[in-house]
py3Dmol code that shows the C-alpha trace and the ligand (Angstrom):
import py3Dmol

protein = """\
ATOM      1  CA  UNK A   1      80.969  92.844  90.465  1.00  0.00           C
ATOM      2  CA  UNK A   2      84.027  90.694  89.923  1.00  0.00           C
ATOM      3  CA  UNK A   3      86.602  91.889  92.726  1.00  0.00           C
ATOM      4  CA  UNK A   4      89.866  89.569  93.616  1.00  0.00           C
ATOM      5  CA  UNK A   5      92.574  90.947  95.822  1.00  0.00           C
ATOM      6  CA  UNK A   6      95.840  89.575  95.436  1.00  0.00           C
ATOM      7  CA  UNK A   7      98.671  90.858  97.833  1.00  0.00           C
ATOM      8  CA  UNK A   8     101.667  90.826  95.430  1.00  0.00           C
ATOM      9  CA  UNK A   9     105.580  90.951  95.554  1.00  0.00           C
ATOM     10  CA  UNK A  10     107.489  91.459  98.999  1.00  0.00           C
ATOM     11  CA  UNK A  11     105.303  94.174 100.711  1.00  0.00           C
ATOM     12  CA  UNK A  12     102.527  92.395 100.125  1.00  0.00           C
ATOM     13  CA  UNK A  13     100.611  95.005  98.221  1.00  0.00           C
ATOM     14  CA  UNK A  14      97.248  94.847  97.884  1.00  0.00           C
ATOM     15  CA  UNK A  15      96.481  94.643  93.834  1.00  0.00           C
ATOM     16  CA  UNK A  16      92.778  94.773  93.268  1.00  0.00           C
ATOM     17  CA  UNK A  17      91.640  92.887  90.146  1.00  0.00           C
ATOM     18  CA  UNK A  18      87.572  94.477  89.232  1.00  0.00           C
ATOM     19  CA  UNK A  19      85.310  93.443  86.438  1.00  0.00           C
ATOM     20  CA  UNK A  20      82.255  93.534  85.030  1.00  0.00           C
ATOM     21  CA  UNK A  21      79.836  90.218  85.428  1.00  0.00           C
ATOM     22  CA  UNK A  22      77.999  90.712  81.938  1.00  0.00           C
ATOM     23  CA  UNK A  23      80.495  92.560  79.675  1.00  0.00           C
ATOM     24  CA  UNK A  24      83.772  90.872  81.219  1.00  0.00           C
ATOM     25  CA  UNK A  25      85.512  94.330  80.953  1.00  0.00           C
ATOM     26  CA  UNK A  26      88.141  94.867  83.667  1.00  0.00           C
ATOM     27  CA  UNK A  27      90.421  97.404  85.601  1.00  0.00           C
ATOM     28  CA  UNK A  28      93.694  96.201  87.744  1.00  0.00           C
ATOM     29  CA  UNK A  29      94.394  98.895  90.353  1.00  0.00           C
ATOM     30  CA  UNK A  30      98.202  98.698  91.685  1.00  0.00           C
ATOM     31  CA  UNK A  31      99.699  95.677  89.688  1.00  0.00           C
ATOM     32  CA  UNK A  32     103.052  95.849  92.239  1.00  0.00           C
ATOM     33  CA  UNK A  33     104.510  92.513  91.202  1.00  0.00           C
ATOM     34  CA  UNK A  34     103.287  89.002  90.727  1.00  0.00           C
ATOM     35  CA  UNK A  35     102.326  89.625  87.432  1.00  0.00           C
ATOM     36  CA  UNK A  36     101.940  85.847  86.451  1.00  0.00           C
ATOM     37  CA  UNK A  37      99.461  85.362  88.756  1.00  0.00           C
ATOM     38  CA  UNK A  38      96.956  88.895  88.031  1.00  0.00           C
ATOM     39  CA  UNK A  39      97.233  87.252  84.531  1.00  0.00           C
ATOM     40  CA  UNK A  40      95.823  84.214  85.515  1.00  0.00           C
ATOM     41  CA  UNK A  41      92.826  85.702  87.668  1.00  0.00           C
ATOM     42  CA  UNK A  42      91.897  88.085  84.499  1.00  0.00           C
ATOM     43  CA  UNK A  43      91.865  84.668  82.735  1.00  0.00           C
ATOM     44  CA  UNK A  44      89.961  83.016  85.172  1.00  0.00           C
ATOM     45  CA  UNK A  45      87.344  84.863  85.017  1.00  0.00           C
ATOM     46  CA  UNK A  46      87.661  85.836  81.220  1.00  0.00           C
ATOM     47  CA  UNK A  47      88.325  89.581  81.715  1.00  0.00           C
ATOM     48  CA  UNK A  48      89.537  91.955  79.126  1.00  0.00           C
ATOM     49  CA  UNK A  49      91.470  94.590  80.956  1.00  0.00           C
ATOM     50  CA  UNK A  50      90.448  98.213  79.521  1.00  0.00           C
ATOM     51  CA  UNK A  51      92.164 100.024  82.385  1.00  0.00           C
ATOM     52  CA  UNK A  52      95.286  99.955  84.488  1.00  0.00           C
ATOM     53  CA  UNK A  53      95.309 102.359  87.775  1.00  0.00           C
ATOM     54  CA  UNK A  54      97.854 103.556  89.797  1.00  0.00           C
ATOM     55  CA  UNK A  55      97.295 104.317  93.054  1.00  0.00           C
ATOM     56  CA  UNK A  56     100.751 106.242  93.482  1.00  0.00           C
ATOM     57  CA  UNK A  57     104.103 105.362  92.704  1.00  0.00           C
ATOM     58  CA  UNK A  58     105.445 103.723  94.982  1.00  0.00           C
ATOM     59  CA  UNK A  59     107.416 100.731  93.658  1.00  0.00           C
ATOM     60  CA  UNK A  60     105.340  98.300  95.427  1.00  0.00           C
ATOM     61  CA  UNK A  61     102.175  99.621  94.191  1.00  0.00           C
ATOM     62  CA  UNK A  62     103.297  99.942  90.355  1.00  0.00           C
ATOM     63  CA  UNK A  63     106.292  98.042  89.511  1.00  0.00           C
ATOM     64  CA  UNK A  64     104.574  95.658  87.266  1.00  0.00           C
ATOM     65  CA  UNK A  65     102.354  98.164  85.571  1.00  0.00           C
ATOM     66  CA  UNK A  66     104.942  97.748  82.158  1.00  0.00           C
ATOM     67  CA  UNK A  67     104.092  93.925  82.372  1.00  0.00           C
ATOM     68  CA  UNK A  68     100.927  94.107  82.586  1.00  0.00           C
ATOM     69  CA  UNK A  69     100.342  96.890  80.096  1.00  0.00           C
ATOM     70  CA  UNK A  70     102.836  94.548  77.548  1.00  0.00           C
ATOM     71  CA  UNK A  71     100.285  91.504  77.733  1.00  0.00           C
ATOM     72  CA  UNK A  72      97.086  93.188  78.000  1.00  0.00           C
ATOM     73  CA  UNK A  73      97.616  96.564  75.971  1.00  0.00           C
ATOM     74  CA  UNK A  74      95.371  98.215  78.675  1.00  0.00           C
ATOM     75  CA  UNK A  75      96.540 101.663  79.044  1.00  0.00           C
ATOM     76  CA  UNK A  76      97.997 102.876  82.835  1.00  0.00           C
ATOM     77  CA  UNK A  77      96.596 105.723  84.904  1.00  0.00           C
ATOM     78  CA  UNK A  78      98.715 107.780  87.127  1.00  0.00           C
ATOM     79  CA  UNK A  79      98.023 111.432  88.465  1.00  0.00           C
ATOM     80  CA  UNK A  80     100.734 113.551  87.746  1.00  0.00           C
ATOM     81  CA  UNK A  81     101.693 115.039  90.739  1.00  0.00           C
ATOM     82  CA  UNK A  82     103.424 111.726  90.949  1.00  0.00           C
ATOM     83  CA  UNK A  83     105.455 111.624  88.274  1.00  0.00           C
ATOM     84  CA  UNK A  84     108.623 112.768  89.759  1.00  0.00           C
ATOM     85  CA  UNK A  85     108.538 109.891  92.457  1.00  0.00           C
ATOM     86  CA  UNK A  86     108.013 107.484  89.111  1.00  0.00           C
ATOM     87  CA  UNK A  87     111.469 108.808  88.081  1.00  0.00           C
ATOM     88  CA  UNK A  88     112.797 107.541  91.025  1.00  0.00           C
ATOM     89  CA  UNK A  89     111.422 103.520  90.719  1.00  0.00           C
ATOM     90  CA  UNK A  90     115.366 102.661  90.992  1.00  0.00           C
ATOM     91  CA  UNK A  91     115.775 104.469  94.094  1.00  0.00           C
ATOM     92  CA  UNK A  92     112.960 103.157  95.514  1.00  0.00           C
ATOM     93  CA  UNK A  93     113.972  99.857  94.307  1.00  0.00           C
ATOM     94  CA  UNK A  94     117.293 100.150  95.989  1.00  0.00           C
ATOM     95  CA  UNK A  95     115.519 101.013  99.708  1.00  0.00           C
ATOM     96  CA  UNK A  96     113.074  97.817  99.829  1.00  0.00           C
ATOM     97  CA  UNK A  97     115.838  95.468  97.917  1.00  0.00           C
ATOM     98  CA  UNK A  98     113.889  94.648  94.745  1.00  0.00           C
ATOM     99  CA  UNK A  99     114.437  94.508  91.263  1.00  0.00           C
ATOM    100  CA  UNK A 100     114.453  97.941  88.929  1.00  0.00           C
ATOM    101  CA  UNK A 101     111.739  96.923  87.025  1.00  0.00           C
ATOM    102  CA  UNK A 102     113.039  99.538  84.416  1.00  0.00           C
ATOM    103  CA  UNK A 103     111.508 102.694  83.067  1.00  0.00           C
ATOM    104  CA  UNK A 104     106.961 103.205  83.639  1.00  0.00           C
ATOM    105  CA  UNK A 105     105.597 105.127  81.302  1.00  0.00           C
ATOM    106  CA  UNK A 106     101.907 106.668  82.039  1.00  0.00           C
ATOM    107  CA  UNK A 107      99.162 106.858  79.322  1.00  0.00           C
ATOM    108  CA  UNK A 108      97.114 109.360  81.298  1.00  0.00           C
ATOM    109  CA  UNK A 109      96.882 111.333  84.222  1.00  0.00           C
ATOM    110  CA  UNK A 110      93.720 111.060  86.609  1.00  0.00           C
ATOM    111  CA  UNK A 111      92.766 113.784  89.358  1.00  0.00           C
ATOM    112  CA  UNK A 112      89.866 114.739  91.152  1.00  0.00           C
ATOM    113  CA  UNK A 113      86.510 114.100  89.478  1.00  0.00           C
ATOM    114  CA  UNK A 114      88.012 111.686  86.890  1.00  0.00           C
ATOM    115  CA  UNK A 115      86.445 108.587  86.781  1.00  0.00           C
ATOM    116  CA  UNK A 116      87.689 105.259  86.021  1.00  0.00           C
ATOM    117  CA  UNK A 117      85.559 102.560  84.592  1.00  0.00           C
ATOM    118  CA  UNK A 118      85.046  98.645  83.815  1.00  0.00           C
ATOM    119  CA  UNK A 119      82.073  98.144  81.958  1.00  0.00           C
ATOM    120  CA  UNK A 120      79.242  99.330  83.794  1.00  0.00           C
ATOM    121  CA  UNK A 121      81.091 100.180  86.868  1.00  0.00           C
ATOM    122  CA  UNK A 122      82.251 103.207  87.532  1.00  0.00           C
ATOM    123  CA  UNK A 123      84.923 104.578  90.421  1.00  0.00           C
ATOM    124  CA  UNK A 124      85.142 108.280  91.610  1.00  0.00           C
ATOM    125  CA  UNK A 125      88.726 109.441  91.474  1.00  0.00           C
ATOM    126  CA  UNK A 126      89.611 111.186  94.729  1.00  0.00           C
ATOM    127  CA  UNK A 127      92.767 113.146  94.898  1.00  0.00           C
ATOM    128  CA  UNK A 128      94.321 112.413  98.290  1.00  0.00           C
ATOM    129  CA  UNK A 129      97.402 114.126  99.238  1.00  0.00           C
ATOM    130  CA  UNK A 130      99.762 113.005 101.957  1.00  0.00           C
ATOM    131  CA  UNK A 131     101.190 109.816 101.505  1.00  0.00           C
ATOM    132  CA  UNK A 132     102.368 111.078  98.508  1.00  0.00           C
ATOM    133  CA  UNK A 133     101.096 114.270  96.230  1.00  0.00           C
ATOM    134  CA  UNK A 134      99.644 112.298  93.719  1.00  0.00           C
ATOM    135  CA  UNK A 135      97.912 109.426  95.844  1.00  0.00           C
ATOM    136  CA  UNK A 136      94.421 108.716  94.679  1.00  0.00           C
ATOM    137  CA  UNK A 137      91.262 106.587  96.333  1.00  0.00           C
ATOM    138  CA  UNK A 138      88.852 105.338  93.932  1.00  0.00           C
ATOM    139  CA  UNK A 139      85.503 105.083  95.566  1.00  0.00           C
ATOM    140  CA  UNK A 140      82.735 102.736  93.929  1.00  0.00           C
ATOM    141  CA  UNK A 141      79.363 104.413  95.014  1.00  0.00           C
ATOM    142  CA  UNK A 142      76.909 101.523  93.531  1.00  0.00           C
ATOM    143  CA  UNK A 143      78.881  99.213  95.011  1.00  0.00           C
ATOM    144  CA  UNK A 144      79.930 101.144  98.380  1.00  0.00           C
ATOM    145  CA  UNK A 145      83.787  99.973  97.978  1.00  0.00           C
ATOM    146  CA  UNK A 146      86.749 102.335  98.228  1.00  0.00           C
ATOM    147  CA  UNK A 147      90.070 101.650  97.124  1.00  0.00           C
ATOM    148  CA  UNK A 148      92.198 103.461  99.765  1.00  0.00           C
ATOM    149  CA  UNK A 149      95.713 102.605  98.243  1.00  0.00           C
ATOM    150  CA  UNK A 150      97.945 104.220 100.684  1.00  0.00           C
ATOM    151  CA  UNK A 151      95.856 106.811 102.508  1.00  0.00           C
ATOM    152  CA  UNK A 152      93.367 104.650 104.750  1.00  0.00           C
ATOM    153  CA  UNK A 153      94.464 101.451 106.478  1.00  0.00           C
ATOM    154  CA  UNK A 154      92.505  99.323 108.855  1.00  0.00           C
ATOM    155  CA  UNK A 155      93.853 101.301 112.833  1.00  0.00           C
ATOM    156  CA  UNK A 156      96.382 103.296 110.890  1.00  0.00           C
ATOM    157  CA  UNK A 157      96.960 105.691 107.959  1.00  0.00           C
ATOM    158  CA  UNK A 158      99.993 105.694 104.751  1.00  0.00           C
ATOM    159  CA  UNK A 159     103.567 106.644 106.226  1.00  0.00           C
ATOM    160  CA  UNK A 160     104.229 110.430 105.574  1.00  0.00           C
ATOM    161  CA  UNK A 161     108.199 110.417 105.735  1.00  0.00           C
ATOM    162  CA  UNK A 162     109.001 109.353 102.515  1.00  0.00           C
ATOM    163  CA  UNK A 163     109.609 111.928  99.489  1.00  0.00           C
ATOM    164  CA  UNK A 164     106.775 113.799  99.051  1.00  0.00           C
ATOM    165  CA  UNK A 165     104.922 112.985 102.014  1.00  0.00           C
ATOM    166  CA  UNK A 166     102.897 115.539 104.034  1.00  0.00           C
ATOM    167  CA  UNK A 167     100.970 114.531 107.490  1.00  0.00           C
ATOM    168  CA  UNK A 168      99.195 117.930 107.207  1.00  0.00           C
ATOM    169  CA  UNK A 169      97.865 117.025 103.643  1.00  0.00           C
ATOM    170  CA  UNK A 170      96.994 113.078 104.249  1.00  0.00           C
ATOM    171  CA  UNK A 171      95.172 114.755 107.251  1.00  0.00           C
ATOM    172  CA  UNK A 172      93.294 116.919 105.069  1.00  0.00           C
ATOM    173  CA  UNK A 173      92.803 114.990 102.607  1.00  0.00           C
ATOM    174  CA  UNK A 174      91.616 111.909 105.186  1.00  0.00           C
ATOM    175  CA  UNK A 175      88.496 114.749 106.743  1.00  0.00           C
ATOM    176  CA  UNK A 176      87.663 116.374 103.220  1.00  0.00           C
ATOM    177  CA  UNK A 177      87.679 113.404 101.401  1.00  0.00           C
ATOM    178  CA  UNK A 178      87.765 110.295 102.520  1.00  0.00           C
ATOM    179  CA  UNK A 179      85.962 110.154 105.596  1.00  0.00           C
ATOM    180  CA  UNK A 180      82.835 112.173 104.015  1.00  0.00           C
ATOM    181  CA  UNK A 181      82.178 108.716 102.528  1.00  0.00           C
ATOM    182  CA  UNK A 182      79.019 106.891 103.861  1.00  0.00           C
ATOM    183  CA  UNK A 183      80.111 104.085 107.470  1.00  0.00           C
ATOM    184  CA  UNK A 184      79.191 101.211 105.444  1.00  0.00           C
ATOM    185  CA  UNK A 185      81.599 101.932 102.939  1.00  0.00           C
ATOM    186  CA  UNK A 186      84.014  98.714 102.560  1.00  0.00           C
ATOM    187  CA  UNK A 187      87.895 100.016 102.848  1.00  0.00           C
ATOM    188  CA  UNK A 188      90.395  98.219 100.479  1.00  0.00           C
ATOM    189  CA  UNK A 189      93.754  99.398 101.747  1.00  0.00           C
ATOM    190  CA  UNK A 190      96.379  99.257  99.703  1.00  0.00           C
ATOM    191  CA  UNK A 191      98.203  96.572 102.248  1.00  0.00           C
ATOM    192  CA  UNK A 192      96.604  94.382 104.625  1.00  0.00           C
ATOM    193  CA  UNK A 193      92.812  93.458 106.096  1.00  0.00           C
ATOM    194  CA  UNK A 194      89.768  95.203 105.170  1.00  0.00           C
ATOM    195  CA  UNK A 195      87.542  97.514 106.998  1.00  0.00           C
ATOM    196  CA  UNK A 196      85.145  99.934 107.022  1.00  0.00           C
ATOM    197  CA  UNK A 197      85.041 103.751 106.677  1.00  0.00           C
ATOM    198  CA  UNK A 198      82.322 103.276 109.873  1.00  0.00           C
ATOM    199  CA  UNK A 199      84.533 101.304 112.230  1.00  0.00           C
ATOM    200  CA  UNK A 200      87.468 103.647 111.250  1.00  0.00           C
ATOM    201  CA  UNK A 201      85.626 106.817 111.845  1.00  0.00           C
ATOM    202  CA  UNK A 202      85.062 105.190 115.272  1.00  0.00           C
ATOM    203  CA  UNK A 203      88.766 103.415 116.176  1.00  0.00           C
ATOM    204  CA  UNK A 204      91.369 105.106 114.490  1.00  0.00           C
ATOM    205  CA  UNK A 205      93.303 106.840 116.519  1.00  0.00           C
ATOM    206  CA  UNK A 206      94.220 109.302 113.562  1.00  0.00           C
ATOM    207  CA  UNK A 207      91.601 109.849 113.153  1.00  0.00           C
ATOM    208  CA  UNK A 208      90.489 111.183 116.234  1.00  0.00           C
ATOM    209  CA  UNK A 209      92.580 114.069 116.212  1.00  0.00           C
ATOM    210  CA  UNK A 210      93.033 116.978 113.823  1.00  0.00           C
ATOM    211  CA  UNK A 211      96.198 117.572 113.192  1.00  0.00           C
ATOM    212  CA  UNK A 212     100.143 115.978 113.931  1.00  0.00           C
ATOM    213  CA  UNK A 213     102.745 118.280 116.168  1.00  0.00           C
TER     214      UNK A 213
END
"""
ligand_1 = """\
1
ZN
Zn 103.049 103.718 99.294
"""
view = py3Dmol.view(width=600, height=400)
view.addModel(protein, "pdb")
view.setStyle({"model": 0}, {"cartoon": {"style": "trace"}})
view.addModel(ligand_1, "xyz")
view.setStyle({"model": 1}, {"stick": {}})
view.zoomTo()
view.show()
């Protein structure tokens, strides 16, 4: 497996660039910004991108989806209980003082029990409510690797205040989902370092509790 994270544009999102070693197909999962450079790893390593996945939509997670769709023709993935926040990329924009990177439009919605593929790998779609409605983890069984986007981070979990935010639900969604998923799984969150979903079922505070008053 072929897997490059590049932290892109101000928040320093985590964009995940995953391809296959023998048929050099490829998926980018939250092309945020820095297009230039994702281009020039998918060239790199002489990727043809089939897929482009959306986390949620949050500005930093899919502002340069239109780019990256434009030079690669790759179609973008987005579950739809999101779509309402992607109407509001300007708003957003306005809040974290970047660019409107214009209108996003989505080829096709993914939800729980989709899959999403490059080549011979193949990523679970979890639907993950709480950070936003329509946040999604992909989870890589062969490989063990889980793409938390906004859920999961390393001591912490996503922000719930936002539009469309729900601590119940990323609660929920944290016990039913995510943290069914075997210790050794490696975490990819969708900013900053790596971890586990081992060392997170043991140190995150929470975690550790079930609910938020
Ligand atoms: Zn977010």
């Amino acid at each position: 497996m072929i897997h490059e994270i590049l932290p892109v544009g101000p928040l320093q999102c985590n964009c995940s660039v995953i391809g296959d070693e023998t048929t050099r197909e490829a998926m980018v999962i939250d092309p945020g910004d820095d297009i230039a450079s994702v281009l020039l790893l998918i060239e790199k390593h002489d990727l043809t991108v089939k897929q482009i996945v959306i986390t949620h939509a949050h500005i930093d997670h899919v502002g340069g989806a239109m780019k990256l769709r434009a030079a690669t023709g790759a179609p973008i993935l987005l579950n739809q209980n999101d779509y309402a926040l992607l109407k509001m990329l300007d708003v957003q924009a306005a809040w974290i003082g970047m660019k409107d990177p214009g209108k996003v439009e989505i080829d096709n919605s993914i939800g729980q029990a989709d899959t999403v593929k490059a080549g011979s790998l193949v990523a679970d779609v979890l639907h993950t409510p709480g950070h936003t409605e329509g946040s999604v983890c992909l989870y890589f069984p062969t490989e063990s690797k889980l793409i938390a986007g906004d859920t999961l981070f390393a001591g912490s979990v996503g922000r719930t205040d936002l539009p469309g935010g729900s601590s119940e639900k990323i609660i929920k969604s944290l016990h039913e989902k995510v943290m069914t998923l075997p210790d050794d799984t490696l975490v990819v969150p969708g900013h900053g370092p790596l971890t586990t979903i081992g060392e997170e079922r043991e140190s995150n505070p929470f975690l550790l509790r079930s609910s938020w008053e």
